[in-house]
C-alpha positions as CSV (number, residue, x, y, z in Angstrom):
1,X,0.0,0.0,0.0
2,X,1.8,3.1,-1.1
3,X,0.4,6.8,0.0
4,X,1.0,9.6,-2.8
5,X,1.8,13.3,-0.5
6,X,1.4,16.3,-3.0
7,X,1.3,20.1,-3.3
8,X,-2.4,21.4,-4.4
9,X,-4.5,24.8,-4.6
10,X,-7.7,25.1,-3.0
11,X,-10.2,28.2,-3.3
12,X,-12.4,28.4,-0.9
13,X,-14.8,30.8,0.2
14,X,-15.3,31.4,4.3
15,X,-16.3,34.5,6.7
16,X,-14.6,35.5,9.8
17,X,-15.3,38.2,12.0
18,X,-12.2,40.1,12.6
19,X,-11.5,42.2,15.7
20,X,-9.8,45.3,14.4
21,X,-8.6,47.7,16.8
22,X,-11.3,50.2,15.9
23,X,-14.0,47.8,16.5
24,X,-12.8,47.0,19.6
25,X,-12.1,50.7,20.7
26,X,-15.8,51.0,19.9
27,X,-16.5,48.0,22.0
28,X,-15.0,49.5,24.8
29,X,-16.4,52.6,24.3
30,X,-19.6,51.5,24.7
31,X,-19.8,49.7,27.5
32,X,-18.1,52.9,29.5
33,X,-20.2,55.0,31.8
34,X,-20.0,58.8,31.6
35,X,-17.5,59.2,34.2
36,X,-14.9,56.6,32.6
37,X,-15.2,57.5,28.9
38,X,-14.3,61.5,30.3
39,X,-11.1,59.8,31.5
40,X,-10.9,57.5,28.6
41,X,-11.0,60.6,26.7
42,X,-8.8,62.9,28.1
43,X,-6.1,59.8,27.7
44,X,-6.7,60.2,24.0
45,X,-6.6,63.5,24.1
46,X,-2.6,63.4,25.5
47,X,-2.3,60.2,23.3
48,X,-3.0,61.9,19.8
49,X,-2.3,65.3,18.8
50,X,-4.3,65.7,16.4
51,X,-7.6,65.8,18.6
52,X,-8.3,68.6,20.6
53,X,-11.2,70.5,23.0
54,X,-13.8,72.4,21.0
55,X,-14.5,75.3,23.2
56,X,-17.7,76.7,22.1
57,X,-20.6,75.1,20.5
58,X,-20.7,76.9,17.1
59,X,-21.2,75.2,13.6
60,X,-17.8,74.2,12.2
61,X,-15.9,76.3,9.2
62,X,-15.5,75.0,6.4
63,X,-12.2,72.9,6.0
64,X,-9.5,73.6,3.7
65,X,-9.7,70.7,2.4
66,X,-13.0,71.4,1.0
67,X,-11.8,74.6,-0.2
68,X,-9.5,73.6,-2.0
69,X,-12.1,71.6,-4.3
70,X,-13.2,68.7,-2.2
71,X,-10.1,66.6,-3.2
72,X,-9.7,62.6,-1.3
73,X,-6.1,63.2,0.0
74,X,-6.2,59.8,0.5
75,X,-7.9,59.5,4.2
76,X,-9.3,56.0,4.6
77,X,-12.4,58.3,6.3
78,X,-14.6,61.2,5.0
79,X,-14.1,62.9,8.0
80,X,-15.0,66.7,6.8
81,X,-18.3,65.2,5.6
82,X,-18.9,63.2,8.8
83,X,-18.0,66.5,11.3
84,X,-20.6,68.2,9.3
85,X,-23.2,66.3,10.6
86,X,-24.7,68.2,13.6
87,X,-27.5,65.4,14.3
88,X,-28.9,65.7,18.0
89,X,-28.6,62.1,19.4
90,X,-31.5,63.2,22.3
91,X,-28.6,65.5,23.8
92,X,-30.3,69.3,24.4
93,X,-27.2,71.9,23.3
94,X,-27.4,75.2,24.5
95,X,-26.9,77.9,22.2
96,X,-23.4,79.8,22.2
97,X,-25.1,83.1,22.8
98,X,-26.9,81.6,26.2
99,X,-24.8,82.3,29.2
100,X,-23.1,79.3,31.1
101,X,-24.5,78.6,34.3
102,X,-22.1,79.7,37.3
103,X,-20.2,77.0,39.4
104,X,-21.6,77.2,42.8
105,X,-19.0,76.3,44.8
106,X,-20.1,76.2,48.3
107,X,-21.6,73.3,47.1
108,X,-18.6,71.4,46.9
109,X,-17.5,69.4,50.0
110,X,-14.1,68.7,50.5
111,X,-13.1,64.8,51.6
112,X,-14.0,64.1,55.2
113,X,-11.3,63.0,58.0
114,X,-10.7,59.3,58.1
115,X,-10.8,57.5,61.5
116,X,-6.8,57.5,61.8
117,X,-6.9,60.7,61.4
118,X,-9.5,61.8,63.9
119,X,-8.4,60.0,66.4
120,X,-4.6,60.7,65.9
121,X,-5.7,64.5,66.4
122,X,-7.5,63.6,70.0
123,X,-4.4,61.1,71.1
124,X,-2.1,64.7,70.2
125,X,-4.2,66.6,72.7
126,X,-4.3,63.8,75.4
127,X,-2.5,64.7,78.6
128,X,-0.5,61.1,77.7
129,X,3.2,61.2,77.7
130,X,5.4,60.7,74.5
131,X,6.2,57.5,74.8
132,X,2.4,56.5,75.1
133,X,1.6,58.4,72.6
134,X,4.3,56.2,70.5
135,X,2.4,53.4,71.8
136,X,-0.9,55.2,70.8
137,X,0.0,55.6,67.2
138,X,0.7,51.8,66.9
139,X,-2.5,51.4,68.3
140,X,-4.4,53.3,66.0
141,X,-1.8,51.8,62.8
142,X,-3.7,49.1,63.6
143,X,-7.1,49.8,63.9
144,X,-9.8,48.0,60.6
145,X,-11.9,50.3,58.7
146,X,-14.8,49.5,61.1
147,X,-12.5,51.0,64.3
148,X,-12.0,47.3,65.7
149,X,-8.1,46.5,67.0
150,X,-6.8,44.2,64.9
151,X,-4.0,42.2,66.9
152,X,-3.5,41.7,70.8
153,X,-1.8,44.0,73.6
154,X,0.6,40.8,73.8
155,X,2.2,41.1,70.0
156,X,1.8,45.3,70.6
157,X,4.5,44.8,73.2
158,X,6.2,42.6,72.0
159,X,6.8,44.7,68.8
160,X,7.5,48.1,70.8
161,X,9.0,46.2,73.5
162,X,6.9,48.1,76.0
163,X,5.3,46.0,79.2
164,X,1.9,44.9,78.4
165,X,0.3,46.8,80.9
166,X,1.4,49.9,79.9
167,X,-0.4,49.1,76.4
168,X,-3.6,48.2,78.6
169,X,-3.2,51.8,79.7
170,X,-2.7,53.6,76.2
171,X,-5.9,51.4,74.8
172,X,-7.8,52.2,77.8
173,X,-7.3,55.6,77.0
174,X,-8.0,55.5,73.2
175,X,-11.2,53.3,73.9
176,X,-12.6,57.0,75.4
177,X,-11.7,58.8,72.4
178,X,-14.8,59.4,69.8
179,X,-16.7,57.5,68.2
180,X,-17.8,55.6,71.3
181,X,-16.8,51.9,71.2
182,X,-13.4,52.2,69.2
183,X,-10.5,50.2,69.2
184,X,-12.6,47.2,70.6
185,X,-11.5,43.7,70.2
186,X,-14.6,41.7,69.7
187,X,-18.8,43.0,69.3
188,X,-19.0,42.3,72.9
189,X,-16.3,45.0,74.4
190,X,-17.6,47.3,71.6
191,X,-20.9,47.6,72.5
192,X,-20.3,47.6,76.2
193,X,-17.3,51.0,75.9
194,X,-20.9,52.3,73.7
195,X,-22.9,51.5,77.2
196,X,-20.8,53.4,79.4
197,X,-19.9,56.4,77.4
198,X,-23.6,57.2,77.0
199,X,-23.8,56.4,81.0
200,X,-27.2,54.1,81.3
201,X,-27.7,52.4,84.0
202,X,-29.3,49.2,83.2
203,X,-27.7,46.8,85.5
204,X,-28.8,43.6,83.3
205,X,-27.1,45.0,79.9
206,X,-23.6,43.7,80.8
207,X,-24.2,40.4,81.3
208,X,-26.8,40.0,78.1
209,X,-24.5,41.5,75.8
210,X,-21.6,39.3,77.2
211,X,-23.4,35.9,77.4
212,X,-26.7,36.1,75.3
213,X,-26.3,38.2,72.2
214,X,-26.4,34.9,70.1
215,X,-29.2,34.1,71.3
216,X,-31.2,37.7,70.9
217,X,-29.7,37.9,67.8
218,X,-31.7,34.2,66.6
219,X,-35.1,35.9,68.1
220,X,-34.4,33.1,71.4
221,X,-36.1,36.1,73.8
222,X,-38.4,33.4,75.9
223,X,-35.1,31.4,76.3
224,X,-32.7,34.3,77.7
225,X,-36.0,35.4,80.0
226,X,-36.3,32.6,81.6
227,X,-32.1,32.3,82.2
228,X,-32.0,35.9,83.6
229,X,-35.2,35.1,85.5
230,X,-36.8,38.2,84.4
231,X,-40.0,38.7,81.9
232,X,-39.3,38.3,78.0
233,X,-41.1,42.4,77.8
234,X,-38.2,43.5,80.0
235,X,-35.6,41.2,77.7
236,X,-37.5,42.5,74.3
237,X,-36.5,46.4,76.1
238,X,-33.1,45.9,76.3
239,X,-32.9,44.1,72.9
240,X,-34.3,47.4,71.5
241,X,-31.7,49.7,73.3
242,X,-28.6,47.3,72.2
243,X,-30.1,48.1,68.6
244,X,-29.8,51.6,68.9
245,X,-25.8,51.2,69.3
246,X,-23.7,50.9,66.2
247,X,-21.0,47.8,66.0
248,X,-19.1,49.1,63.2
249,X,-17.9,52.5,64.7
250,X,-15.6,53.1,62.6
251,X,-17.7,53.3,59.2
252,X,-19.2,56.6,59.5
253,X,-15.7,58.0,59.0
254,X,-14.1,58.8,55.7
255,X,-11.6,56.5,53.7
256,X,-11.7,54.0,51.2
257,X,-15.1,53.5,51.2
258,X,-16.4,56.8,51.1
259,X,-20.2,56.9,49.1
260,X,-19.8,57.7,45.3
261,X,-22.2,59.6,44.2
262,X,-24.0,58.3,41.1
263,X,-23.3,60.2,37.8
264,X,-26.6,59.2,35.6
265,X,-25.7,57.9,31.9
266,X,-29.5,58.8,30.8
267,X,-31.7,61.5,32.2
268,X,-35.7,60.9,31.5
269,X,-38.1,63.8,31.8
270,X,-41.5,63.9,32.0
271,X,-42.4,67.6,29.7
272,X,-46.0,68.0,28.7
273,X,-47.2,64.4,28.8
274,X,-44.3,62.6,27.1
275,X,-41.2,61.5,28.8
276,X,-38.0,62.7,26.6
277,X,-35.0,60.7,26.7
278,X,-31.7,62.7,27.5
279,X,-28.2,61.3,27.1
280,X,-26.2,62.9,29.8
281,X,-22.7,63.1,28.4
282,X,-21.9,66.6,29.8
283,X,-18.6,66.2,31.6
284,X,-17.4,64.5,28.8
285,X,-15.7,67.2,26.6
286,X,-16.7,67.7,22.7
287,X,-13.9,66.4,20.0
288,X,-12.7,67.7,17.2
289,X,-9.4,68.0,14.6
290,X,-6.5,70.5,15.5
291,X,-6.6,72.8,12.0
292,X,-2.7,73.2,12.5
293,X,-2.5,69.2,11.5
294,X,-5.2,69.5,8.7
295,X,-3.1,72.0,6.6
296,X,0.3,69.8,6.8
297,X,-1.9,67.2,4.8
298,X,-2.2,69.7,2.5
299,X,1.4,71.0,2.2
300,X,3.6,67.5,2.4
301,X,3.3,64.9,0.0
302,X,4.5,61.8,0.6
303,X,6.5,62.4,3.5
304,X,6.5,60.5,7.0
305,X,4.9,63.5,8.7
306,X,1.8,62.7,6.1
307,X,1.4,59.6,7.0
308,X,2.0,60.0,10.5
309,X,-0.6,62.7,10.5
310,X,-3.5,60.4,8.5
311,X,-2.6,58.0,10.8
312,X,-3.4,59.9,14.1
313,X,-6.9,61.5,11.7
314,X,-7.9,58.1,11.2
315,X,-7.6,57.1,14.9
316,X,-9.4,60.6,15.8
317,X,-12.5,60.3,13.8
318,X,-12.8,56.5,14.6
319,X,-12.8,57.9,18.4
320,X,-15.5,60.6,17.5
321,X,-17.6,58.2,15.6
322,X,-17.3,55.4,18.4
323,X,-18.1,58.2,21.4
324,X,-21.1,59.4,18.4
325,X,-22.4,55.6,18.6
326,X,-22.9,54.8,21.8
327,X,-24.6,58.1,22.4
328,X,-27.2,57.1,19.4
329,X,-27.3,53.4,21.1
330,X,-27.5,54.5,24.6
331,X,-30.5,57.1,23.3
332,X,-31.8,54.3,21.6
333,X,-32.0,51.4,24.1
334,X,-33.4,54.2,26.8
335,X,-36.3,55.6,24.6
336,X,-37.2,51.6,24.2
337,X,-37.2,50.9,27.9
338,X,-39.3,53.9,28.4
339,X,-41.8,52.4,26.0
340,X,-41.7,49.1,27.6
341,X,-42.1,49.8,30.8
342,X,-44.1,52.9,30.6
343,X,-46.3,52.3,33.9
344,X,-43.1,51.8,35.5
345,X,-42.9,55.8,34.5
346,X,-46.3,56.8,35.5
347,X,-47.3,54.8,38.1
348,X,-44.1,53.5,39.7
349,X,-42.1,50.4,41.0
350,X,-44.8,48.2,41.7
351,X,-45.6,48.3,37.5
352,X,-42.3,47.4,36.8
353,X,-42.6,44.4,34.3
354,X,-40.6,41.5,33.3
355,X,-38.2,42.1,30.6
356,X,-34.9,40.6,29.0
357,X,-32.0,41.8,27.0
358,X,-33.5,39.7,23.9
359,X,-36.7,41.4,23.7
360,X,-35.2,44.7,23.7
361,X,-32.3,43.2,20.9
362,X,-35.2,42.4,18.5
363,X,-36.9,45.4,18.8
364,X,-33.7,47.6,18.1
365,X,-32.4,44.9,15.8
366,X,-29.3,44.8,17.3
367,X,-27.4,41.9,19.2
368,X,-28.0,40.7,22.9
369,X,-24.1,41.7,23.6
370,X,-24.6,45.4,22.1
371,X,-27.7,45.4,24.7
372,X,-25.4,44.0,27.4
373,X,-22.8,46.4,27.1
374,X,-25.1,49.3,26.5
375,X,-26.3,49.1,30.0
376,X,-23.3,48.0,31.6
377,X,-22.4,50.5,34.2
378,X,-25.0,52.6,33.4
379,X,-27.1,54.7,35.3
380,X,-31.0,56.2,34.5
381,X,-32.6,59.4,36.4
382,X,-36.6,58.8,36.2
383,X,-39.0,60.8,37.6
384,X,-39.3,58.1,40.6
385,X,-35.1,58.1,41.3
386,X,-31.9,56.8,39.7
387,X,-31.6,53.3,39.1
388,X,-29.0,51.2,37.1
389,X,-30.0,50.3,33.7
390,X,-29.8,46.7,34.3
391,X,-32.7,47.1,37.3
392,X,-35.1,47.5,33.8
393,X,-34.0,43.9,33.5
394,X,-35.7,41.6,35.8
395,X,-37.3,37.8,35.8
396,X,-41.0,37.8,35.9
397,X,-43.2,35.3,37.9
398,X,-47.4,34.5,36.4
399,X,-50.1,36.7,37.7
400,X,-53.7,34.8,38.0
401,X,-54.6,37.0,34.8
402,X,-52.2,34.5,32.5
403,X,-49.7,38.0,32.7
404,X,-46.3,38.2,34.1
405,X,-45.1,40.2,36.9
406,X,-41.8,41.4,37.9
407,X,-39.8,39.9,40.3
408,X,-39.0,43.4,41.5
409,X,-42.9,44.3,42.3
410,X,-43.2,40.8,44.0
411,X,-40.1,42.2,46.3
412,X,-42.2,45.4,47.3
413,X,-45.7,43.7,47.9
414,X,-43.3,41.8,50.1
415,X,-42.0,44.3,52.1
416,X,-45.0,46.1,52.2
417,X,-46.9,43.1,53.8
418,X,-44.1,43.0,56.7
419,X,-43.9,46.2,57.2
420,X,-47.7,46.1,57.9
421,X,-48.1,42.8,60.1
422,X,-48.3,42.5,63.7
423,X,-45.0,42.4,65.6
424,X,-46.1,40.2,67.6
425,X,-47.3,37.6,65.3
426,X,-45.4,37.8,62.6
427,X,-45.8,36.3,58.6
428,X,-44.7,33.3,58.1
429,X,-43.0,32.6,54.5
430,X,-46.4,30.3,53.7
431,X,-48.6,33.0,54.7
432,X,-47.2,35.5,52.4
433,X,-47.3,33.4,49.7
434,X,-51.2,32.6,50.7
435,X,-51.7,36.8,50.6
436,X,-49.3,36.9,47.4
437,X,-51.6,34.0,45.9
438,X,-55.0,36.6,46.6
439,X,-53.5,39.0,44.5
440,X,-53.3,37.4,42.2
441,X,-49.6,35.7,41.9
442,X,-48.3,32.8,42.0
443,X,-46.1,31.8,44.1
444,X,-43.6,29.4,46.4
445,X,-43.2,29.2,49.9
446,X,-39.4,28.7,48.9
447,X,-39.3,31.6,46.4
448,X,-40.8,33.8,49.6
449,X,-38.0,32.6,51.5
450,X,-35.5,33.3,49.0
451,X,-36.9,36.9,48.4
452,X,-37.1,37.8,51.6
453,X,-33.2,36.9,52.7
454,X,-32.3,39.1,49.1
455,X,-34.5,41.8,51.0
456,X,-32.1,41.4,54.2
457,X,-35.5,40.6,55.8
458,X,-35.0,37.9,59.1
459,X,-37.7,35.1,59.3
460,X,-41.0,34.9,61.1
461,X,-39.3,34.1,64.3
462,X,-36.2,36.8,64.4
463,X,-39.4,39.5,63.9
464,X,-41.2,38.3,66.5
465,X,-41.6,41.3,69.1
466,X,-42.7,40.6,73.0
């Protein structure tokens, strides 16, 4: 048996889909909220010369390009007919004649203390000596974001080579600094410094924080009464004041986790009956081509420079067109969720329906991904608060009318019916979903369940008030 091995050509016809850089700079762009495509831009901005700020909002001049006849100097994109198209993508421009409004700035905050910090400034004006104060620092070096000490008095003197009790002293002394309950070592010695800075004088707090919180905590009130010896009202009283005091001290301070405000993506208005869609692009500044560049295409021929020059054009407009895109998609995908959900708009959250990325694809006829990355990140202002995108999104359960209803409205009946029952009898999860079932939806004690824990919402017998 012999095997002939030859050389032959085949033609063959295929498609691929090939990323090329400006289909993937477009990609990115898309899927960037407001905040990160400002920074994205201002990096292109430093990145390519050609590309500068346009300060005012007037119509562009003509280029020379076109005057000099209209000529293709060989740019792989029309970019003077594309910059003459002034299309408003849902964005309202104010004219150039129309005064800017002025910056308040007393509005502006400037970035709180963080808990190192604040308590570094009270240990400076302690009547402790130096070398406590050394010992304070390390202290305080060590203290988590929620204000809890982190390792023992043992390894602290160990470390500074200091006597242990004189570390006792210096935390002793830090645990009265503010906030109450700082530089604890467990929930316990938190909550109890938090007793006795605010000086009341319940005698049986001590010992149920120290030996029963577990048990309060798992809604066991009959069980710690009758270990105390005392009536489950008095135990249920004491519960509510250990409530009132915060475990985490140290979040209220500033740091790492400070809140970030929420810069909405889309901005939906309710003027004269119709909602108008708004893409908020504002803080992102306006594009276009450096003139000084656009003449050298004109004067060299064939030189690097030229090519260097239609190189950076080409990468310019593709960034204007791509930041131009997801405007029109973003404006796009909002005005159809607007549509789709309009009794969310007018009436509110509990007429939010079921909807998925597909349904809105088909309608735009655009692909599940574009969807996707459209409302990645994204915010939406509504006339009933600012939600991400993605809330629009939401599994539906069957109403008794053969329609669906969002698993978002389900969440709010919820909450409404425990925030209405009697605290002393609370719903169980099977008799929410018995009142669920009369109006008219269907379902699961199990989905209850799982609903309510999203909700942060204990069960029947954590609720249960004596």
């Amino acid at each position: 048996m012999s095997i002939r091995i030859g050389y032959g050509l085949n033609l063959e016809q295929s498609q691929k889909l090939i990323m090329t850089p400006e289909l993937r700079q477009a990609i990115t762009v898309l899927q960037l909220s407001a905040l990160e495509l400002s920074e994205y831009v201002q990096q292109e901005l430093q990145e390519n010369p050609v590309l500068e700020i346009k300060e005012d909002k007037e119509e562009l001049p003509e280029t020379e390009v076109e005057a000099n006849g209209g000529k293709d100097d060989g740019l792989d994109v029309d970019w003077q007919e594309y910059f003459a198209d002034k299309s408003d993508l849902g964005i309202v421009r104010q004219g150039a004649e129309e005064e800017k409004e002025q910056v308040q700035w007393e509005n502006f905050l400037t970035q709180g203390p963080t808990l190192v910090e604040h308590l570094l400034f009270q240990l400076n004006v302690s009547p402790l000596d130096p070398g406590e104060k050394e010992i304070g620092e390390f202290i305080i070096g060590n203290l988590d974001d929620n204000g809890y000490l982190t390792c023992s008095t043992e390894e602290i003197a160990r470390s500074l080579q200091v006597p242990v009790e004189k570390v006792e002293k210096v935390l002793r002394t830090i645990q009265t600094f503010d906030p109450a309950g700082v530089a604890a070592r467990n929930l316990q010695e938190c909550l109890l410094l938090q007793v006795e800075a605010l000086g009341w004088n319940e005698p049986l707090l001590p010992a149920l924080i120290q030996h029963h919180l577990t048990a309060l905590g798992e809604g066991k009130g009959p069980k710690v009464a009758r270990a105390l010896g005392v009536p489950v009202e008095e135990i249920q009283r004491l519960y509510d004041l250990i409530k009132q005091l915060d475990p985490k001290p140290g979040r209220r301070f500033g740091g790492n986790q400070d809140v970030r405000y929420v810069v909405p993506d889309i901005v939906v208005e309710k003027i004269d009956g119709e909602y108008i869609v708004l893409v908020n692009d504002y803080g992102v500044p306006q594009l276009t081509i450096n003139s000084t560049y656009r003449s050298i295409l004109l004067q060299e021929k064939d030189s690097e420079a030229r090519k260097y020059v239609e190189a950076k054009l080409n990468a310019a407009s593709w960034l204007i067109r791509a930041i131009e895109q997801r405007r029109l998609t973003l404006y796009r995908v909002a005005n159809c969720l607007v549509q789709l959900q309009k009794d969310f708009f007018d009436f509110g959250l509990r007429y939010l329906k079921p909807l998925n990325l597909k349904q809105v694809a088909e309608l735009l006829d655009l692909h599940e991904s574009t969807i996707s990355r459209a409302t990645a990140n994204k915010y939406i202002q509504t006339p009933h608060g600012v939600f991400e995108v993605k809330y629009f999104f939401a599994s539906g359960l069957e109403s008794g009318g053969g329609q669906e209803v969002s698993s978002r409205s389900v969440k709010l009946l919820l909450k409404e019916l425990i925030s209405n029952e009697d605290p002393k009898q609370p719903l169980s999860d099977q008799k929410l979903a018995e009142l669920l079932g009369q109006k008219g939806i269907q379902i699961s004690r199990r989905t209850v369940a799982k609903y309510r824990d999203e909700l942060g919402i204990p069960a029947a017998a954590r609720r249960k008030r004596y």
